[in-house]
C-alpha positions in Angstrom: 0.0 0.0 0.0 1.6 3.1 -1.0 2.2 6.3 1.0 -0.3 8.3 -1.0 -3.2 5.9 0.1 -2.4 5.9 3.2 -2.4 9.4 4.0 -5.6 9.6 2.3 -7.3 7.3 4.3 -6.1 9.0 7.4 -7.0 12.0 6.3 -10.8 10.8 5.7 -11.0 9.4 8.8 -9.6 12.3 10.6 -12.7 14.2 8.4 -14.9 12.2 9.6 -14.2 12.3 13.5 -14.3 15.9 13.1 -17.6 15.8 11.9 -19.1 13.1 13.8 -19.5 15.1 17.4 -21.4 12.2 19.9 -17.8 10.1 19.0 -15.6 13.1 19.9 -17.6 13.6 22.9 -17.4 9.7 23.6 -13.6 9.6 23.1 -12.5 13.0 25.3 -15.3 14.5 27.2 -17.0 10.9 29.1 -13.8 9.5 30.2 -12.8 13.5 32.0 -16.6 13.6 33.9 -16.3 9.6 35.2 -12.9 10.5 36.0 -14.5 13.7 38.2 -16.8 11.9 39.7 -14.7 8.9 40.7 -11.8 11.6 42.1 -14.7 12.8 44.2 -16.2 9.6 45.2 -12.7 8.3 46.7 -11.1 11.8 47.5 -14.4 13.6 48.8 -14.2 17.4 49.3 -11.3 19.5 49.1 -12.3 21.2 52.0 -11.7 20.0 55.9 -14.4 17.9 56.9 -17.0 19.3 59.0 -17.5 17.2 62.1 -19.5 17.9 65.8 -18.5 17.5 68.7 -20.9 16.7 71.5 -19.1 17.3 75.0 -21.2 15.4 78.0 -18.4 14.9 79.9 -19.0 15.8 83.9 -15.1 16.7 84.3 -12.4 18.5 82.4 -10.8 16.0 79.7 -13.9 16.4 77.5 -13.3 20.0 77.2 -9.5 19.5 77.2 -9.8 17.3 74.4 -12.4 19.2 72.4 -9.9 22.6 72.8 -7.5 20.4 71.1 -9.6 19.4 68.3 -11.5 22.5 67.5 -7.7 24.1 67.1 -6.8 21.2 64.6 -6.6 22.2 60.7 -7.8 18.6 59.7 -11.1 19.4 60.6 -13.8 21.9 61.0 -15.4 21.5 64.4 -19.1 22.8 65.3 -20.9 21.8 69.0 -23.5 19.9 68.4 -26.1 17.8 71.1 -25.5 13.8 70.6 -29.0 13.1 69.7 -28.9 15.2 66.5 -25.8 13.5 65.3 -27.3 10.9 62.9 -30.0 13.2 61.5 -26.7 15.5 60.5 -25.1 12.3 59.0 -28.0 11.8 57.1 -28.7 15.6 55.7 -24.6 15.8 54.7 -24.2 18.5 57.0 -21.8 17.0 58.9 -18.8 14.1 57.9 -18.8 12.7 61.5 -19.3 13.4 65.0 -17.6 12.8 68.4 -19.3 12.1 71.6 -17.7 12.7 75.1 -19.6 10.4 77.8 -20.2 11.5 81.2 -17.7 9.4 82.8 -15.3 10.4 80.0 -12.7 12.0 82.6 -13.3 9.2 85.5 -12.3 6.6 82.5 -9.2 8.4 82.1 -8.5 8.7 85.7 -8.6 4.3 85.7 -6.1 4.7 82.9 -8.5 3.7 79.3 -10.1 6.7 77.6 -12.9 5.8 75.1 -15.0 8.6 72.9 -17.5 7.4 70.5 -16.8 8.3 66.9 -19.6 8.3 64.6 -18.6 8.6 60.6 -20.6 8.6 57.6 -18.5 6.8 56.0 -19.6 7.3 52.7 -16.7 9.2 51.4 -13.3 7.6 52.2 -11.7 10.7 51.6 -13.2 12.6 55.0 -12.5 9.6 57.6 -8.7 10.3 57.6 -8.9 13.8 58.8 -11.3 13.0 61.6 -9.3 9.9 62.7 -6.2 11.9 62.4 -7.3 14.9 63.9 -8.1 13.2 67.0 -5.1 11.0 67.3 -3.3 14.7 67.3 -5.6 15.7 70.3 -5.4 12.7 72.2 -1.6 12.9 72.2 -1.7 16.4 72.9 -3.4 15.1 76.3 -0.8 12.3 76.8 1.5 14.6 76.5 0.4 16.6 79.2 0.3 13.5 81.7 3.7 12.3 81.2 4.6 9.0 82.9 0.4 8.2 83.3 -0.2 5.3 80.8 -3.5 5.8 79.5 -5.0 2.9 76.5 -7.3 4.7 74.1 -9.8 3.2 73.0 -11.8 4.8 70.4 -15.1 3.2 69.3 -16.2 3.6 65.8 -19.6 3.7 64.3 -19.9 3.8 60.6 -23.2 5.1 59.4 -22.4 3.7 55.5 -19.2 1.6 54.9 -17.2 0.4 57.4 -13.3 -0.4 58.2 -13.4 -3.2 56.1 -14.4 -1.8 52.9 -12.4 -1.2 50.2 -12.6 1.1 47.0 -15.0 -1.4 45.1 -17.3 -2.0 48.4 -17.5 2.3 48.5 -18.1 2.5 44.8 -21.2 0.0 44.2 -22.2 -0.4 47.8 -22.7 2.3 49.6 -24.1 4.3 47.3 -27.0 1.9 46.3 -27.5 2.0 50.4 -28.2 5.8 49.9 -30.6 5.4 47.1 -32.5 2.9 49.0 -32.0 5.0 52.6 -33.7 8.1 50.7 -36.4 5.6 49.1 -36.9 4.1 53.0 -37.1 0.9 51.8 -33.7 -0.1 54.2 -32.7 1.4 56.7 -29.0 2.2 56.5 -26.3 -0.3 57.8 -24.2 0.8 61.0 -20.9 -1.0 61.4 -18.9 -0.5 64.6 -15.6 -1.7 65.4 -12.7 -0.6 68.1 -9.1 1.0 67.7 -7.0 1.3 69.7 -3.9 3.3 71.0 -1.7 3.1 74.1 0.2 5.9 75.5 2.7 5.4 77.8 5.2 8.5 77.4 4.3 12.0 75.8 4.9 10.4 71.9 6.9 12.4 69.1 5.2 11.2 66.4 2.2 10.3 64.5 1.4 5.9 65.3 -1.0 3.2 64.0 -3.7 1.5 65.7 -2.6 -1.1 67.7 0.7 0.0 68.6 2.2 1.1 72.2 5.0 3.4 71.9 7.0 2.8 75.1 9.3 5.9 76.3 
């Protein structure tokens, strides 16, 4: 086949892509929106999650602890009461919430301190900052305490999702849970599970669950 041919047939199919918009718009504009919205799906919002914190501790490490996070830049905190948490998962206005108990400070006195984390979960992107930003906060206390071991024991609640998921599980899964939670024909799965931390120095850096740093 010579040279001549070949550029022309090129050249007719180059005509003809040109021409033809819905395959131009198959080829380059498609594949940039499903890449947007996937980007979103996994990433979330560029912005620092919002989360609430509901403080019902009766002493001072609740307040201690929620100084600490409201100063963090991983999050954007708001006081909320615990009984509107959910219905704030629900609407989107908030990415999680963090509960205080009552006996939140005597806990800590006996040496295990345990708040209750509630995520939405739906947007892998946003759990990282609220994990993180508390891990930073409950150091910050360890730090002041230094030679008290204290085993930290956060309990997660995961509105959508859970720990286990992976990007798949997020992708098909949890979204078909929100079309059916805003259809109410299921009421939305809550997984729970535990991490947990022990501090037995002031630490100088960032750990993973499950592992005691000894001084």
């Amino acid at each position: 086949m010579s040279a001549h041919r070949v550029a022309a047939i090129t050249k007719r199919l180059l005509q003809q892509f040109r021409r033809d918009r819905r395959t131009l718009a198959l080829l380059f504009v498609a594949p940039i929106v499903i890449l947007g919205l996937l980007g979103y799906l996994i990433r979330g919002s560029a912005s620092a999650p919002a989360v609430g914190i509901a403080n019902e501790d009766l002493g001072p490490l609740g307040a201690t602890v929620s100084a600490a996070l409201a100063r963090s830049s991983e999050i954007s905190t708001t006081t909320i009461q615990a009984s509107d948490g959910d219905s704030k998962l629900k609407d989107g206005s908030l990415a999680a919430y963090i509960v205080f108990p009552s006996d939140f400070s005597s806990q800590a006195q006996a040496g295990t301190i345990a708040p209750d984390v509630h995520l939405e979960g739906s947007q892998p992107g946003t759990i990282a900052p609220v994990l993180q930003a508390l891990q930073q906060a409950l150091i910050s206390v360890a730090s002041s305490a230094p030679g008290q071991g204290l085993h930290v024991q956060p309990h997660l609640t995961y509105l959508y999702g859970g720990s286990g998921f992976d990007t798949l599980d997020y992708f098909v899964g949890t979204w078909r849970c929100r079309v059916d939670d805003a259809a109410n024909e299921i009421a939305p799965a809550t997984v729970t599970s535990d991490v947990q931390y022990t501090f037995r120095r002031a630490p100088a850096r960032i750990f993973q669950p499950n592992q005691s740093l000894d001084g």
